[in-house]
KEKOL-752258 format. One record per residue (C-alpha): residue in three letters; y, x, z; residue number from 1. Coordinates in Angstrom, 1 decimal, padded with zeros to 4 digits, m for minus. Example, Ala and Ser with C-alpha at 12.3 -4.5 7.8 and 13.67 -1.06 7.14 Angstrom:
KEKOL-752258
@residu:ALA; y:m004.5; x:012.3; z:007.8; num:1 .
@residu:SER; y:m001.1; x:013.7; z:007.1; num:2 .
This chain:
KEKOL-752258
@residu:UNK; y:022.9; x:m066.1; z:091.7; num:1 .
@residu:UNK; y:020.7; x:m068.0; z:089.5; num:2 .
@residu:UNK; y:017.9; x:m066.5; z:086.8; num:3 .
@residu:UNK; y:018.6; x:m067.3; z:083.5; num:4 .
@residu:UNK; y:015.3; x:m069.5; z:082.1; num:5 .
@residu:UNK; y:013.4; x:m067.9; z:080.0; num:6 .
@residu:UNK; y:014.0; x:m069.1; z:076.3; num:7 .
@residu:UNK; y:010.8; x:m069.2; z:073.8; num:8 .
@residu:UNK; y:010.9; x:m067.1; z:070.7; num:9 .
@residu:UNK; y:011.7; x:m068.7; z:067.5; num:10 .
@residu:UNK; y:008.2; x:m067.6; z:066.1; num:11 .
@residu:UNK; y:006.3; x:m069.3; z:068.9; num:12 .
@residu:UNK; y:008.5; x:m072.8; z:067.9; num:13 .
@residu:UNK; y:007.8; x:m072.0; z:064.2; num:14 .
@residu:UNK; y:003.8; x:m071.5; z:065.3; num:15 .
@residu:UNK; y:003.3; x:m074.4; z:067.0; num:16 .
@residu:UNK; y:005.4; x:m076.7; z:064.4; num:17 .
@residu:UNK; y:002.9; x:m075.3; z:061.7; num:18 .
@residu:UNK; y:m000.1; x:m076.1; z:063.8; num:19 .
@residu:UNK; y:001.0; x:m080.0; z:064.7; num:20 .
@residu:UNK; y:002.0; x:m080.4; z:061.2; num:21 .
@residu:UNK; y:m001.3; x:m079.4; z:060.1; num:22 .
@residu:UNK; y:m002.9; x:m081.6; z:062.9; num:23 .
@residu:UNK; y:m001.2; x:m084.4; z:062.3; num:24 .
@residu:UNK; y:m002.1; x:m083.9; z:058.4; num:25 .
@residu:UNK; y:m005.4; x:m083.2; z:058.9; num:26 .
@residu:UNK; y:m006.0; x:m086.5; z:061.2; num:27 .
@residu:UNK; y:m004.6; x:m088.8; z:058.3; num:28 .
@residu:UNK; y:m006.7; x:m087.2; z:056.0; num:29 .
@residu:UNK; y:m009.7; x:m087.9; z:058.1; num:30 .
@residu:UNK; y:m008.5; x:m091.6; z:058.9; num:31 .
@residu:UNK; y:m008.0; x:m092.5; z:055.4; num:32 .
@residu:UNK; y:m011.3; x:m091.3; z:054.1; num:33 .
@residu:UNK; y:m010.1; x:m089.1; z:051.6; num:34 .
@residu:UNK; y:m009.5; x:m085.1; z:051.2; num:35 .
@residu:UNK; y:m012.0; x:m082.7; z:052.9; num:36 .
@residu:UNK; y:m015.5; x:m083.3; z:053.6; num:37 .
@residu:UNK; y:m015.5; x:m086.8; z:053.0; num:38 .
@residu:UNK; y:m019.2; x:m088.2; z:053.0; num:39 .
@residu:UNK; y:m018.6; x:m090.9; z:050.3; num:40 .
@residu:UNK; y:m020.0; x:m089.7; z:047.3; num:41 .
């Protein structure tokens, strides 16, 4: 008899979609020198 595997909650996939997304964002911004904190006046 086998276990069925445990699924993940949709609000864990929704979480963790947010927080790549934001990432991801976050890591262009830096890379193209523009947005938050930049040191170029």
């Amino acid at each position: 008899m086998r276990t069925p595997e445990p699924r993940t909650p949709r609000w864990v996939k929704t979480f963790i979609t947010a927080a790549v997304i934001l990432v991801v964002a976050f890591a262009i911004l830096h890379l193209t020198g523009g947005g938050m904190g930049s040191h170029t006046p």
